[in-house]
N, C-alpha and C positions, 0 to 999 in steps of 0.2 A: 504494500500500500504506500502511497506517495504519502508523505505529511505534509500537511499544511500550514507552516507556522503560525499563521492568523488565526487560524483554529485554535490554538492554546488563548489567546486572545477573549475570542468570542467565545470560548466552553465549548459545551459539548454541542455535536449537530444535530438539528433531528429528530436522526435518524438513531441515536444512541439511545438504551433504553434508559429509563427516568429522565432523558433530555426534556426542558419543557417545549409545549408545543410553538410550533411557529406564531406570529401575533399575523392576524390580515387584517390591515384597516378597511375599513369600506370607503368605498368615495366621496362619500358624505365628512367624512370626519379626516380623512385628507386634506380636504378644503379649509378646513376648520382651523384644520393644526396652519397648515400654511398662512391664512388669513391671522391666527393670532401673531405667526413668527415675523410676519412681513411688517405688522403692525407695531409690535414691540423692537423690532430691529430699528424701523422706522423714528418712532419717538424719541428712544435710544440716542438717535444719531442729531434729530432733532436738537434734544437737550444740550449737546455740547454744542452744537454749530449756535445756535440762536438762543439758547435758556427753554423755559416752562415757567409758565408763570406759579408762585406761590412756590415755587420751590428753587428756583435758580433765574436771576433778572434774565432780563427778555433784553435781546440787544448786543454789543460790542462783548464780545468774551476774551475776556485778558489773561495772555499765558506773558508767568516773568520768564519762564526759561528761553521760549520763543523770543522773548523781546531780545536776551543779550546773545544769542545766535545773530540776530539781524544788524545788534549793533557791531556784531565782532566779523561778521561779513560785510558790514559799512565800512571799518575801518581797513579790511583787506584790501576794500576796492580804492580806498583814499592813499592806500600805502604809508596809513602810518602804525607805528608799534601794535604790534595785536596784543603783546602780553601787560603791557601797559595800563593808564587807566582808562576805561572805556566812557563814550557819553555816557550820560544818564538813563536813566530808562523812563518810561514813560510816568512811573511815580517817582521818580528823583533818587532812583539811587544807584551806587556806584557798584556794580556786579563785575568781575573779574572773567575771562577768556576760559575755561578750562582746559579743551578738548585741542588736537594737535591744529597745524595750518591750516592741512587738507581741507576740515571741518568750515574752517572759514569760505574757503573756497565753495565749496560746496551750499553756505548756507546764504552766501552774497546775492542769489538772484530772489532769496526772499526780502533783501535790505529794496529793491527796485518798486516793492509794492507797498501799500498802508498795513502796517501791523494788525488790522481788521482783517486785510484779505488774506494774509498769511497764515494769520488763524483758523482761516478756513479751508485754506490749501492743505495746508496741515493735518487738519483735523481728518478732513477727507481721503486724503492718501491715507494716515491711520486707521480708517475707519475699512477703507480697501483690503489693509496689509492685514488689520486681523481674522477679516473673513478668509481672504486667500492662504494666510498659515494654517488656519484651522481645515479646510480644504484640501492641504499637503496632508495634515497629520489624517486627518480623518480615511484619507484615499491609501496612507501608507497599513493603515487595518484592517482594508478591504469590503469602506463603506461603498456600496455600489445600489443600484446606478449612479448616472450621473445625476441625477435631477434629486435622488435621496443625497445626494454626497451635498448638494451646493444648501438644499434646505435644512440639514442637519447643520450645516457650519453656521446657516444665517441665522438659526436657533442657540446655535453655541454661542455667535459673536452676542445675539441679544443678549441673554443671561450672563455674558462677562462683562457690560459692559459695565456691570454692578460691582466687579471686586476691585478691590481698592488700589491695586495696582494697575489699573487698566485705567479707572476712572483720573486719579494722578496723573499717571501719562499724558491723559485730555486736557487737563487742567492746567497743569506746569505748560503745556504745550513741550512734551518732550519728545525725542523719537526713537523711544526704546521697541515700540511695536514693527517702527518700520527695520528698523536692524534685525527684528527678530524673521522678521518675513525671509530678509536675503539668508540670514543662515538657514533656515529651513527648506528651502529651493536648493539652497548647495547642498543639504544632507540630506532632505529627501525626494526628491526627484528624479525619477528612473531613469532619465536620460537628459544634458543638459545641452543647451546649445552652444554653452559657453566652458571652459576648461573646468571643471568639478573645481572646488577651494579659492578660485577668485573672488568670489561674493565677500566670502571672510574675510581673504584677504583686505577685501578694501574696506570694511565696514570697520576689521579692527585697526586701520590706519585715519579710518574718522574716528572713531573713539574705540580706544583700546581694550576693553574689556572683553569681545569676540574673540580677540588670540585664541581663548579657553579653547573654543572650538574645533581647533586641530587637533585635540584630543580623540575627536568624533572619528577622525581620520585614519587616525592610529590605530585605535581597536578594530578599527574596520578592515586594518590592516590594507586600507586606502594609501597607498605610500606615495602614489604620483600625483594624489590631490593636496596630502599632507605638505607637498614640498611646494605645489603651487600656492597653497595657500603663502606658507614663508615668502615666496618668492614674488608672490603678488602685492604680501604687504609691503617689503621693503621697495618695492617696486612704485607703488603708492605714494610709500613715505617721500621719496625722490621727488616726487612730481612735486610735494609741497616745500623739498630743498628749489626746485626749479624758481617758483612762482614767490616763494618767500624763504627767501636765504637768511637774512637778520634773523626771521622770527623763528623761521625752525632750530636754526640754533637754539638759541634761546630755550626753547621748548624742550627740545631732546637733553641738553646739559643741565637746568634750571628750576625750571619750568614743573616739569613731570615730578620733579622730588618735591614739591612743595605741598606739603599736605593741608595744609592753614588756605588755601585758596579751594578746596573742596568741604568742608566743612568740621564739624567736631566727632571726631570717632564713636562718642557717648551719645552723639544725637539718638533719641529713642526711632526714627526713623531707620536708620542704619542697623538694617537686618541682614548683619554677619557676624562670623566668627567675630573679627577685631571688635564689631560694636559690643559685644557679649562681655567682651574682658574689659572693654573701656569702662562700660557701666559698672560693674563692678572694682571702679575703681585705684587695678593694681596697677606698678609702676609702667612706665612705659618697655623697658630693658625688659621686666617681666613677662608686659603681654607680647611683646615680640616674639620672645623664647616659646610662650605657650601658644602663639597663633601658629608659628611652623610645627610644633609639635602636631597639634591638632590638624592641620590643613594637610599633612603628610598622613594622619591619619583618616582624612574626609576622602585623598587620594586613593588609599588604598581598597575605602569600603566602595567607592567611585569605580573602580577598574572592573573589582568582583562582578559591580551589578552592571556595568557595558557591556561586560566580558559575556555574560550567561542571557543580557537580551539581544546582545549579535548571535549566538546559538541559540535562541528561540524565533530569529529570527524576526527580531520585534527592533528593529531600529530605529524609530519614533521613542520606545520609550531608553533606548540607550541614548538619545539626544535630548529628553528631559533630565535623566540623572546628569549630562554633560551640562547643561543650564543648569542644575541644581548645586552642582559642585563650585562653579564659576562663583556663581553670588555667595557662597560660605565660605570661599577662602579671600574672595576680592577684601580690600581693606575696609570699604566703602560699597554696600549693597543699597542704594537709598530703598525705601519700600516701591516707587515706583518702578526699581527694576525690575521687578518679578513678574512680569506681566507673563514669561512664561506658564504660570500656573492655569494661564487661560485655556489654551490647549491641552495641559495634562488636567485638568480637570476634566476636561468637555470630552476626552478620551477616553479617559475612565469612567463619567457613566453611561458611555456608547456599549463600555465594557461588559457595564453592571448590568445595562437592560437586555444586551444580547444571553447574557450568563443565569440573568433571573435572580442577582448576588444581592439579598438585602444587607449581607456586611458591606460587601464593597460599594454598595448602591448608598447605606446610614456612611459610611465613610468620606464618603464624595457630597453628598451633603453637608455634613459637618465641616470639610476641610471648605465648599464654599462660605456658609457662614461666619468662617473665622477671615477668611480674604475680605467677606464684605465690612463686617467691624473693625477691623484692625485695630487690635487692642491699645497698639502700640504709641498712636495718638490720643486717643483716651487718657490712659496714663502718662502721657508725655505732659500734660499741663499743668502749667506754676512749676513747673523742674525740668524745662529742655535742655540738654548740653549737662546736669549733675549728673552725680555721681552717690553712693551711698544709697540707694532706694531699698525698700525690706526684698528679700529675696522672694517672697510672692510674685510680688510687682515684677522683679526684674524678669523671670520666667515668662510670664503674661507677656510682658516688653519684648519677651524677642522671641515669639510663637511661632513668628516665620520660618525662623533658625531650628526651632525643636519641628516645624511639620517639616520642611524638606529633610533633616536627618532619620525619620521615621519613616517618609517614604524611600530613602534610599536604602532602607536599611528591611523594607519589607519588601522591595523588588528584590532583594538580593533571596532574601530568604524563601518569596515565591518561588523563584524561577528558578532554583536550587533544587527547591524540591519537585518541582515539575520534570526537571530531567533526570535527577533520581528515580522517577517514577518512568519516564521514557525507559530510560537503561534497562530497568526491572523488568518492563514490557520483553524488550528487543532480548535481553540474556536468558527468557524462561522457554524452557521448550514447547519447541512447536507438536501438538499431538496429530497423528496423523488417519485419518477414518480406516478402519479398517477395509482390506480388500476382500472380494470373496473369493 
């Protein structure tokens, strides 16, 4: 018998006995389902471009992060200091460059329009990029057809557009969604048009935190993508030596090591390892020694579980744990980075409903409830940036940190014992009917 890896995935078939039965919607309630999804993606998308009334003003929606992208692709195109002080922003204050040249390069032809329309360009291309990721992830399971594929994402993007990293994203006017698109067309896409690892390559030379993603590569035991990636980013990088020599100095020597220009390690936002030991506290020398301890230890339980979902064949979720590792050893996870949890949630309860799994199905529930509260600003107020909080709190405070370690640490243990149980299958004798 041929296996089907997606089948481990989706459960049992069937045709398996105690499989439950298939679901048939009737036509009536197809329509239904589609009309709610169309309506609630709709609104969804609504709220951030324009407001709702009585719950978000109606009118001009202002992202700060957006605004010092546009200022710091103003100043590219002015050719003066990028790393410098930047104009104002539209409430008067003085926000710092972070991200490398490229970046500038790249964000300059939104400095050309009204900070209104860019908000909206913005918004829309996000709004694009997380339906099309989810589209990847969902087709990498063997959602089919296509018309179930596109309505199941447009249901998934509704329902995400609720968790708190996603909703951020919107807000800030950030583009952690669209980054997340291009690495997922490099990692999951059967066939590219373009060299497999370039996408990476160049998203982690606009902002560096995709590197992680050559990881994907390596277990994959991808070695020709693995190298294009490298070879795309430094390749990348050059272009922004080309167009801005001062500043990328700057940048690459400077620039990068400054951590007081990206915020406070303790910030209760700041859902990683470093944020962890920060609030808590301990010395700086301290938490270093124990972030590498730990991050060498996130590494290893990281490999296990890529390691055994490239042998199940599930390579969507070897590219969640690869996102899940990146943001707990980054020094700097803000919460709106995690907008991955969009996909691996909306994947897991494609999981749960194919499987019939009220645990996995209460688990996927719970872990959205905790993305839409996020604890972590709740108890962030009257104490952002201290230190010293009762260790309740600090737990609560970095729940992002305890769920991505718990689901890395239960894929591992799934899919462990799933091919333990394969093996058992394939080593027991075959009995054979007798002949007469």
């Amino acid at each position: 018998m041929v296996h089907n890896p997606t089948s481990d995935f989706a459960g049992p078939s069937p045709a398996d006995d105690g499989a439950p039965p298939k679901t048939t919607w009737s036509p009536a309630a197809v329509v239904a389902a589609r009309v709610v999804v169309a309506a609630a993606f709709t609104l969804g998308a609504l709220f951030y471009l324009v407001g709702f009334p009585g719950v978000r003003d109606v009118g001009f929606q202002y992202h700060i992060d957006l605004d010092v992208y546009r200022l710091g692709g103003a100043v590219f195109a002015a050719g003066d200091p990028l790393y410098g002080e930047l104009p104002p922003t539209f409430f008067g204050q003085h926000l710092p460059f972070t991200y490398p040249p490229l970046a500038a390069v790249v964000f300059a032809p939104m400095s050309w329009i009204s900070l209104q329309a860019a908000g909206a360009v913005l918004t829309v291309l996000s709004l694009a990029a997380l339906v099309a990721t989810l589209v990847l992830a969902l087709a990498s399971v063997g959602v089919r057809p296509r018309t179930t594929l596109v309505w199941t994402a447009l249901g998934g993007a509704a329902a995400a557009l609720t968790l708190e990293p996603v909703s951020s994203t919107f807000d800030y006017g950030q583009v952690n969604i669209l980054l997340m698109v291009f690495v997922a067309a490099d990692c999951l896409m059967k066939k590219t048009p373009w060299p497999r690892g370039i996408l990476i390559g160049f998203v982690a030379a606009v902002k560096l935190t995709p590197a992680v993603f050559i990881l994907y590569f390596l277990f994959r035991k991808d070695f020709r993508a693995a190298v294009t990636t490298g070879t795309s980013f430094v390749a990348f990088g050059a272009i922004g030596f080309l167009v801005a020599r001062a500043d990328s100095w700057e940048y690459w020597t400077e620039t990068l090591f400054d951590s007081s220009r990206i915020g406070g390690p303790a910030y209760p936002a700041n859902q990683s390892l470093t944020g962890v030991l920060a609030r808590l506290g301990l010395d700086p020398s301290m938490r270093t020694v124990l972030w590498l301890v730990l991050s060498v230890a996130v590494l290893a339980l990281a490999a296990v579980a890529m390691h055994r979902a490239f042998a199940a064949g599930l390579p969507v979720v070897a590219l969640f744990v690869n996102a899940l590792f990146g943001l707990l050893v980054s020094p700097v996870s803000w919460s709106h980075h995690w907008v991955w949890v969009a996909p691996l949630l909306v994947v897991l309860a494609v999981a749960a409903y194919r499987r019939r799994s009220v645990v996995l199905g209460a688990a996927v529930a719970a872990s959205f409830v905790l993305f839409v509260l996020a604890p972590h600003w709740e108890l962030g107020v009257g104490r952002w940036d201290r230190t010293g909080w009762p260790l309740w709190d600090q737990f609560l405070a970095s729940s992002y940190v305890w769920w991505a370690l718990a689901v890395m640490i239960a894929v591992t243990l799934s899919l462990g014992r799933r091919a333990r149980l394969r093996a058992g299958v394939a080593d027991s004798p075959t009995q054979l009917a007798p002949t007469a």
